[in-house]
VODOVEX-865788 format. One record per atom (N, C-alpha, C, O): y negated, z, x negated; residue in three letters. Coordinates in steps of 0.02 Angstrom, whole numbers, plus 50000, padded with zeros to 5 digits. Example, Ala and Ser with C-alpha at 12.3 -4.5 7.8 and 13.67 -1.06 7.14 Angstrom:
// VODOVEX-865788
502845039049340ALA502255039049385ALA501655039049340ALA501665042349288ALA501125035449358SER500535035749316SER499985039449355SER499435040249330SER
***
This chain:
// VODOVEX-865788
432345422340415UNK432335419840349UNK432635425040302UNK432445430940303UNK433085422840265UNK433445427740193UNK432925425240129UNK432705419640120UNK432795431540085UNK432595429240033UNK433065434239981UNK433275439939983UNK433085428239930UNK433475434439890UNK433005435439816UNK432565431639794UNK433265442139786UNK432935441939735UNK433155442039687UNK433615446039685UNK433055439439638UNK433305435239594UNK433225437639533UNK433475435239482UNK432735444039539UNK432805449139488UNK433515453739463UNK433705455939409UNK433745453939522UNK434395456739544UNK435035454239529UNK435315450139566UNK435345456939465UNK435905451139462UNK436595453539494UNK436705459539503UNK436965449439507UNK437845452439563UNK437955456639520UNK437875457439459UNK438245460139581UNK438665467139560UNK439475464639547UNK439805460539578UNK439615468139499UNK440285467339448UNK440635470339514UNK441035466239538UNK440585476139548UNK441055478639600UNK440595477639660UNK440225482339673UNK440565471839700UNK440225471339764UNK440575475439828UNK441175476039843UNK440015478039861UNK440265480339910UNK440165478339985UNK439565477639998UNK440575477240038UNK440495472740104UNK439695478540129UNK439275474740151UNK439605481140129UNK438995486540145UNK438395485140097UNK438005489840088UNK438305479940069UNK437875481140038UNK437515484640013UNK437735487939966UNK436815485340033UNK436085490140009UNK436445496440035UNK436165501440012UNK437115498440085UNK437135504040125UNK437685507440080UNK437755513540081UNK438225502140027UNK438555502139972UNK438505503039923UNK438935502239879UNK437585506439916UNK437415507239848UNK437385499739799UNK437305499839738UNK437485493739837UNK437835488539800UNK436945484339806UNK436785480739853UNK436525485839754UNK435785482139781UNK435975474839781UNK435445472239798UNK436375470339772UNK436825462639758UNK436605459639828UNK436335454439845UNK436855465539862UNK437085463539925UNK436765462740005UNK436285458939998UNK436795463740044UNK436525463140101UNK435945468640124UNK436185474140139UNK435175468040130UNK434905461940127UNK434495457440094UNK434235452140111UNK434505461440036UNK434345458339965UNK434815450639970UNK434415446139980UNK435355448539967UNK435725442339967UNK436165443440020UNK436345448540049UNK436305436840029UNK436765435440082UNK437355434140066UNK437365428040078UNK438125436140038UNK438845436240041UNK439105433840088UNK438925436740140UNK439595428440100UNK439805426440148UNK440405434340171UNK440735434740222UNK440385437640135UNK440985443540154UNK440605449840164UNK440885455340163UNK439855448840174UNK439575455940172UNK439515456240260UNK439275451940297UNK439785462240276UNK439685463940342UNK439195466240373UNK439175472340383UNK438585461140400UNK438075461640431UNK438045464540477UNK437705469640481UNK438315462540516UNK438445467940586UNK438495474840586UNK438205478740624UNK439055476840524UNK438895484140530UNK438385490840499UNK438285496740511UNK438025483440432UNK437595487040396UNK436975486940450UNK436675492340445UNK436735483740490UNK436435482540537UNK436645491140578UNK436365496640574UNK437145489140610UNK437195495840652UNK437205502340625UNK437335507040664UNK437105503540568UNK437445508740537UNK436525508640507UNK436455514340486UNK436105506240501UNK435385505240496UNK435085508540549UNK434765513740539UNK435185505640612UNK434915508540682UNK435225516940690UNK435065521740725UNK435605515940650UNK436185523040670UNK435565528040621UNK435355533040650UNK435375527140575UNK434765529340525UNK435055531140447UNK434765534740406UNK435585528340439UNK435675527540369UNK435225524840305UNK435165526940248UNK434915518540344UNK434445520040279UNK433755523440272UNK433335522640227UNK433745525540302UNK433145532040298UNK433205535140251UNK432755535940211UNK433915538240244UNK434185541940176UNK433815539740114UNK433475543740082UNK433885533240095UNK433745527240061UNK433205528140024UNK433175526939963UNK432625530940068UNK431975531340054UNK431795539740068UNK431185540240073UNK432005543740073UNK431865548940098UNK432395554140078UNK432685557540120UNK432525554740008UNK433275556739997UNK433645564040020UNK434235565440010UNK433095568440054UNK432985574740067UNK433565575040173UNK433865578740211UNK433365569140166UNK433505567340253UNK434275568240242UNK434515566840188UNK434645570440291UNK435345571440312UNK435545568240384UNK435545571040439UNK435755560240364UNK435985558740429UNK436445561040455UNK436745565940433UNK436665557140521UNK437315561440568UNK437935560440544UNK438145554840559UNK438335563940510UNK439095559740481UNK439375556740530UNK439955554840526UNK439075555940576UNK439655550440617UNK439285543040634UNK439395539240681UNK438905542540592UNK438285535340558UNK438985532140533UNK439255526840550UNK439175536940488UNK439525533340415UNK440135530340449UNK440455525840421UNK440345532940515UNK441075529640529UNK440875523440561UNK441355519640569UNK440175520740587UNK440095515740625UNK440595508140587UNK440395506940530UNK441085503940608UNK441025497840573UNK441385494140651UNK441565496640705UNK441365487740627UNK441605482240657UNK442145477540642UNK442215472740681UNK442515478140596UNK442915476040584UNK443585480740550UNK443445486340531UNK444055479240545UNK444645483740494UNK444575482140434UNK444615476440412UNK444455487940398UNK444345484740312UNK445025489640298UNK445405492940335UNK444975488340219UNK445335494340175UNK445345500940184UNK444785502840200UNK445805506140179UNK445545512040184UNK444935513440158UNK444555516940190UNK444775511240102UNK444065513240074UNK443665508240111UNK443105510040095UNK443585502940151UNK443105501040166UNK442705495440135UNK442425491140170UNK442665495740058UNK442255494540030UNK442375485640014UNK441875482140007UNK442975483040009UNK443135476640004UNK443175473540049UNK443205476440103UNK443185465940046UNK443075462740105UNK443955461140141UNK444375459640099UNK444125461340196UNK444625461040222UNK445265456540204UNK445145450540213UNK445885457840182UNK446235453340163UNK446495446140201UNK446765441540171UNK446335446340273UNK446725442740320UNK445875434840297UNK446025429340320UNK445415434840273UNK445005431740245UNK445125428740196UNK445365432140152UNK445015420940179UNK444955418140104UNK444545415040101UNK444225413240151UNK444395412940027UNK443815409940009UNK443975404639960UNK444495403739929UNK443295400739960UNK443545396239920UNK443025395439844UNK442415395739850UNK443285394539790UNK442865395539753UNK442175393039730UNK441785396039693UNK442075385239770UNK441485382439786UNK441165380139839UNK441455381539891UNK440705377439845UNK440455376139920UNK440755372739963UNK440755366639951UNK441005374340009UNK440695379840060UNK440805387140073UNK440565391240113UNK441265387240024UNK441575396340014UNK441955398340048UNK442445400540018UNK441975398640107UNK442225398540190UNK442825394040176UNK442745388140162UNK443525397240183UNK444125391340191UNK444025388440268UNK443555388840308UNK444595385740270UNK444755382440331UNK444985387240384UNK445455391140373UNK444615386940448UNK444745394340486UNK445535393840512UNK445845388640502UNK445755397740536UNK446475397640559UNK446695401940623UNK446555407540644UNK447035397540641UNK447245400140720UNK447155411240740UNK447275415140693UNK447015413140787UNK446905420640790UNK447835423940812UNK448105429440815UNK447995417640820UNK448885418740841UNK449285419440759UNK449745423140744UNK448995415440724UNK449465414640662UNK449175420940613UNK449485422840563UNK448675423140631UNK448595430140563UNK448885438340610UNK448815440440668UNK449155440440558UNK449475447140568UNK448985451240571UNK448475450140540UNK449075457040612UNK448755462240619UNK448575466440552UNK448975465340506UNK448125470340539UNK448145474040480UNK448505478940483UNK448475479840544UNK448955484340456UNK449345490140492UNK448865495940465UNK448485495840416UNK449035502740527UNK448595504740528UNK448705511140472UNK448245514940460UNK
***
C-alpha cells in the first residue's frame, strides 16, 4: 500500500531519487510515475537512508553510485528516451525497444 501525504506539497525541482534526492515530494512519501524505485530501494539496503536519521553516520561512497537505469549526468531527472502525458494515464504509449536510441555515453 502507498500512502501519500498530503501535507507535503510537489517539489518545484523533483527529483527521480526522491526522499534519497532530498526531494520529500517524492518516493516514498508519493508515487511519480518517473521516480526510480528500484534504485532508491537499492541504494536504501545499500544504507543511505540511515544518514537520513542519523546525520553523524557516513555511508560507503560507493552507495551513491548504485542506479538502474541511464539518467543525466546529474542523475537527478527522469530519462529523456521517456514521455509523458499530461493527464491520466501519464504513461504514453510504450514503444518498440528497437526504435529508441541508445543514450550516449
Amino acid at each position: 500500500m502507498l500512502r501519500l501525504n498530503l501535507a507535503i506539497p510537489p517539489s518545484a525541482y523533483p527529483n527521480i531519487f526522491g526522499l534519497l534526492g532530498r526531494d520529500r515530494a517524492g518516493f516514498p512519501n508519493g508515487r511519480r510515475v518517473f521516480d526510480n524505485v528500484v534504485t532508491i530501494e537499492l541504494r536504501a539496503i545499500a544504507g543511505l537512508t540511515y544518514a537520513l536519521v542519523h546525520p553523524t553516520y557516513k555511508p560507503d561512497d560507493a552507495a551513491g553510485f548504485i542506479t538502474d537505469i541511464e539518467t543525466d549526468p546529474g542523475g537527478m531527472s527522469p530519462p529523456d528516451t521517456v514521455s509523458y502525458l499530461d493527464v491520466f494515464p501519464y504513461l504514453d504509449h510504450p514503444v518498440s525497444g528497437y526504435d529508441v536510441k541508445p543514450m550516449s555515453a
